[in-house]
C-alpha positions, 0 to 999 in steps of 0.5 A: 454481508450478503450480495443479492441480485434481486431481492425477491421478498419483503417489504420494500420502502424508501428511505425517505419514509418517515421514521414512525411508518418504518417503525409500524412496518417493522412490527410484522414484515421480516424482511425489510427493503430499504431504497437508496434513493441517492448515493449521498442520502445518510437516511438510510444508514440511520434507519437501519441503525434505530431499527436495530437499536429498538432491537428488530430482528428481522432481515434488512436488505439495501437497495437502490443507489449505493455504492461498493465504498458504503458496504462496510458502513451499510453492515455496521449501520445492520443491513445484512445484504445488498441487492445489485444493481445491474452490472455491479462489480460483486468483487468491489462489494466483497473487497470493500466490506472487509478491506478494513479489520478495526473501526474507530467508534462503535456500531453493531457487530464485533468489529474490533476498536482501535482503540480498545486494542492499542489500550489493551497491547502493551507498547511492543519493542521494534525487534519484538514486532519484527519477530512476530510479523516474520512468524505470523506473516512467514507465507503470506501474499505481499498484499496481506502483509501491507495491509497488515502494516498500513492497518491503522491498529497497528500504529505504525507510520509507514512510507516506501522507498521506490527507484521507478527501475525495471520492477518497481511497478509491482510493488507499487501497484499492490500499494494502489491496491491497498492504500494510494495516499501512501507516501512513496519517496523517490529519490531525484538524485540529479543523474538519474536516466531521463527514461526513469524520470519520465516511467516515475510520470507515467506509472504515478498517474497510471497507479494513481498514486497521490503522494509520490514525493521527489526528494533532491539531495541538498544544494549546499551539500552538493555545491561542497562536496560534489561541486563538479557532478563528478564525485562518482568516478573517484568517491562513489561512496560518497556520491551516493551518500550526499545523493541518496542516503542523506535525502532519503534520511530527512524525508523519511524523518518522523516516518517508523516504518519504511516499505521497500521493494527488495527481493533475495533474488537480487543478489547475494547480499539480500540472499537471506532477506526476512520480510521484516527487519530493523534498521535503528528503532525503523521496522523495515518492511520487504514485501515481496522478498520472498518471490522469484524472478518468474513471480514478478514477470507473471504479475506484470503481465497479468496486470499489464503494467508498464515496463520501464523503457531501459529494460528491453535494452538489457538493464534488469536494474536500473540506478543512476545513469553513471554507474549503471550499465546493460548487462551481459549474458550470464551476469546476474541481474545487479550486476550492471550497477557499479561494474567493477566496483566492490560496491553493491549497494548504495547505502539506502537499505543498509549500511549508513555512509557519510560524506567526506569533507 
């Protein structure tokens, strides 16, 4: 749809103009203004569609009191333009009008309908589907692959993982950019710092995100085998099992997508990471597996995003308070997370631990 900052010809009406004197108009002007007089007035969307529908072909140009979030429905309703109006964010009016790639009923244009879509795609295994994002999506931006995931065609059901540590507001951020309601689990293992508790506030209400959700490991299960708060120091497998693994387990229960913020960068264990793979009957979704240390920083500054408080005091991961430490010069960025350990990973992205009993 095109934007206008004036529009300079035609014949300009409001939308409260009765329908029969739209209609007589419509009979020889070829270009037709119609003025919003409110942002909640509905008017304005059904003459243009009646218009269209009784098949007028000239140029419908919206005007007036409308809004960036009313672009798509103003295209599907038949305007072909808007006019601005002073100050009017362009970039909002083209990020609105296509930020969706299906509808759910019909109206004019080709949009496809979901539908339509899941009707004529045979049910596509979790491997196959994985297979097919990895090829189709192999250079592409972290924004596009989310909205890829999160477009309601593909029928996925999606949530992300996120441990508010030195990175996350990256991701975090391009999921606010895409879709804020999306769930974000944060796992509230009872020993994280008090500086990650404290960021998780701040870059939620800075992101404005509306579902990030503390998940606790269970009372029982902590009072059994963990009654001391000192499992780390002899089981850290353990540990992290009862605190991360199985609390990220029944929050992510009924979800079949689940979103993360990994990167090969990180380690060797995650040297080769895809952009998609399968955990189980889960498509794991790694957006930003692909970029570099340099990447991160630069989006980080270009969007002045807050940094967690720990980072500048030589934490370039950050875990729970037990077993993560500052690293050294020449240490690789994970190497502060169980220092002297064999252990690598907390078991929340890979192999699966339980607790012994």
């Amino acid at each position: 749809m095109q934007l206008l900052e004036q529009a300079q010809d035609g014949v300009r009406l409001s939308v409260v103009t009765p329908e029969a004197e739209v209609r007589a108009v419509a009979d020889t002007a070829e270009v037709l203004i119609l003025e919003f007089d409110a942002f909640r007035d509905g008017r304005g969307f059904s003459l243009a569609a009646l218009l269209r529908g009784q098949g007028y072909k000239g140029r419908l140009i919206a005007a007036g009191k409308v809004l960036p979030d009313q672009a798509r429905h103003l295209r599907r309703s038949g305007f072909d333009a808007v006019e601005l109006a002073p100050g009017a964010d362009a970039a909002a009016w083209r990020r609105m009008d296509q930020i969706f790639s299906a509808a759910y009923q019909s109206a004019l244009g080709d949009d496809p309908l979901i539908w339509r879509r899941r009707r004529a795609a045979p049910p596509e295994g979790v491997a196959v589907l994985a297979a097919r994002l990895n090829a189709e999506l192999a250079d592409a931006d972290p924004e596009v692959i989310l909205a890829t995931v999160l477009d309601p065609a593909l029928g996925r059901k999606a949530a992300a993982v996120s441990s508010f540590g030195a990175e996350a507001a990256v991701l975090l951020h391009q999921i606010s950019r895409v879709r804020r309601d999306l769930p974000v689990v944060f796992l509230e293992t009872g020993q994280h710092f008090f500086q990650t508790l404290a960021y998780r506030r701040e870059l939620t209400d800075r992101l404005g995100l509306t579902d990030v959700r503390d998940v606790a490991p269970d009372p029982t299960d902590l009072s059994r085998i963990d009654s001391r708060g000192d499992l780390w120091r002899s089981r850290p497998d353990d540990c992290c099992a009862v605190r991360k693994v199985q609390p990220q387990q029944r929050a992510l229960a009924g979800f079949d997508t689940r979103i993360t913020g990994r990167k090969r960068f990180q380690n060797d264990q995650r040297a080769a990471l895809p952009l998609f793979e399968v955990d189980g009957d889960v498509l794991v979704v790694n957006p930003l597996a692909r970029w570099s240390p340099d990447q991160i920083e630069t989006w980080l500054t270009e969007h002045q995003l807050p940094r967690h408080p720990l980072v500048e005091q030589g934490f370039p991961s950050i875990g729970c308070w037990p077993c993560t430490r500052a690293v050294e010069a020449g240490e690789g960025a994970r190497d502060g997370r169980w220092a002297g350990q064999e252990k690598t990973e907390c078991g929340i992205h890979g192999r699966i631990l339980s607790p012994v009993c």
